[in-house]
Every structure is written in structure tokens, then in C-alpha cells.
KEVOKE-358380 format. One line per 10 residues: number of its first residue (from 1); their letters; for each residue x, y, z of C-alpha. Coordinates in steps of 0.05 Angstrom, whole numbers. Example, Ala and Ser with C-alpha at 12.3 -4.5 7.8 and 13.67 -1.06 7.14 Angstrom:
2
1 = AS = 246:-90:156 | 273:-21:143
This chain:
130
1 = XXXXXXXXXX = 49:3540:1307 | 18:3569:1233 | 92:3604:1230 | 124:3547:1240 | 77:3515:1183 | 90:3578:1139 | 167:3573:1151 | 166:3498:1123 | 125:3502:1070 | 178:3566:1048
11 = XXXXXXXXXX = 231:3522:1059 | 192:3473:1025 | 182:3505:958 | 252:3536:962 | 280:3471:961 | 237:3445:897 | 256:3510:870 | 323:3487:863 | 312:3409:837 | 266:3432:788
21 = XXXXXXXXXX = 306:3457:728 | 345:3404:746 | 292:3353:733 | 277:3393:674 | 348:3381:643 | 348:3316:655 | 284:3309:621 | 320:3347:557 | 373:3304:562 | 338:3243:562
31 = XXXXXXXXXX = 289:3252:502 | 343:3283:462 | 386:3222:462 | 328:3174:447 | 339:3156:373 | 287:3182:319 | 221:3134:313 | 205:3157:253 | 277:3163:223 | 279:3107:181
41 = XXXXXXXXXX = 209:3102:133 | 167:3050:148 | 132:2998:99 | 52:3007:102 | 5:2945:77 | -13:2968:11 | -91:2950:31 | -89:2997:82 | -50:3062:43 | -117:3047:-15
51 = XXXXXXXXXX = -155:3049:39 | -123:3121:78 | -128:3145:6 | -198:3123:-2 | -218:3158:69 | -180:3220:48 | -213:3220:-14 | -281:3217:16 | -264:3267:65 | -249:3321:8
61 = XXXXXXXXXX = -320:3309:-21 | -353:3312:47 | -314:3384:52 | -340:3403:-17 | -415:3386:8 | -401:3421:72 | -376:3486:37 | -433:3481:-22 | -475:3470:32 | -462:3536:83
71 = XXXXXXXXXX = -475:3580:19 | -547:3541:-4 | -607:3571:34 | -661:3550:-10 | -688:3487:12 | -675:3462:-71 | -609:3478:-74 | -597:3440:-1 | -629:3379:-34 | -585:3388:-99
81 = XXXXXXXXXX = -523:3390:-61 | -531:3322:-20 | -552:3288:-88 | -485:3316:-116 | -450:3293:-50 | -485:3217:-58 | -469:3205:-129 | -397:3247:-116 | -386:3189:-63 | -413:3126:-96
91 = XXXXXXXXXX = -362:3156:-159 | -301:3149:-105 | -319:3082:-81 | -333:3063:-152 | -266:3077:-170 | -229:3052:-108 | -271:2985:-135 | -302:2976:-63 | -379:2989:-27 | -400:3040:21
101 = XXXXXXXXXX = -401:2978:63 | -338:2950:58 | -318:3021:63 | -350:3019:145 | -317:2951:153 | -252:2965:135 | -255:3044:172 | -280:2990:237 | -219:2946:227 | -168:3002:220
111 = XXXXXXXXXX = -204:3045:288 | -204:2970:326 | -124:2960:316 | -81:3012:353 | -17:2997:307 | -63:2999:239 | -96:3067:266 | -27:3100:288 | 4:3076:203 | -68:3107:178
121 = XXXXXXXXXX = -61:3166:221 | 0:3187:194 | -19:3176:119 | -79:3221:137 | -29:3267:157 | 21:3266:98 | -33:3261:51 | -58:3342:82 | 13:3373:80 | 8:3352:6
């Protein structure tokens, strides 16, 4: 009786063995035929491309702090870099002519929508091959 298992389940896998690359084929075949998504360049809301490079610009200065920060061991120089990271990002959002708040609104709004997050996603992404 186990032989008889063992047999079948050979059989078994021999015959998957031979569907397989064809399923794999077809799968080639069928996602190189779809047309290009991202082909043709898409229009993004201007609020939300200020606000990607708002975000990205924030993100740089938190990198700076985080840098600074891994080489200050003195509890002073700790202290010195956050106060040059807090007035570094009240600058930014000075400049982008917004709050920290409406900064956390807007970063809510664009996480809530899956079609807003996907456009912001891939101005994140352009913005760090730049």
C-alpha cells in the first residue's frame, strides 16, 4: 500500500514537472504583452507634487540630524543638533508657506487615499534617483 502511495505521488510530481515551464511561459507571455502603465507620463495635482517635495525636503534634514547625530556623544552637542534640526525644519515649512500641522494633515490625507499615495510614492522615488 505505501508503494503504491510512493508510485503516485512520483507520477504525481512527474506530471507537474512537465506543466510547469509551461505555466511559466504562459505567464511570460502574458505580462509581456500587457501594455506599459507607466508609458505615457501622468499629470500630478500640483498640491500634492509641493507637498512630495515638501516631505522629501524634510526627509533630507531629518537625515542630516540623524548623521550629525551618530557622531555627537556629548550630551551638548546632542542638544545642539536637535535645535539645528527644529529651526532647520520650521525654515522648510516656512518656505513651503505651510505649518508643521498642516504638514500632518496633508501627510494623513495623502497615506488615507490609495491613488494619492501610489502618485506621491513615485515622486518620492524620482525625486532619490535625482
Amino acid at each position: 500500500m505505501a508503494r503504491s502511495i510512493h508510485r503516485l505521488m512520483i507520477a504525481a510530481v512527474a506530471v507537474a514537472s512537465l506543466y510547469a515551464p509551461r505555466a511559466l511561459q504562459a505567464q511570460s507571455v502574458a505580462s509581456a504583452t500587457k501594455p506599459a502603465a507607466s508609458a505615457a507620463p501622468q499629470k500630478v495635482d500640483p498640491k500634492l507634487e509641493a507637498f512630495a517635495n515638501l516631505h522629501f525636503a524634510l526627509n533630507l534634514a531629518r537625515d542630516e540630524y540623524n548623521a550629525t547625530l551618530s557622531q555627537a556623544h556629548e550630551p551638548g552637542a546632542k542638544d545642539e543638533a536637535m535645535d539645528a534640526f527644529e529651526l532647520r525644519r520650521s525654515e522648510i515649512l516656512t518656505s513651503m508657506g505651510t505649518t508643521q500641522q498642516a504638514y500632518f494633515h496633508e501627510l494623513y490625507l495623502v497615506s488615507s487615499d490609495v491613488a494619492q499615495r501610489e502618485v506621491f510614492y513615485r515622486l518620492m522615488k524620482e525625486m532619490a534617483a535625482r
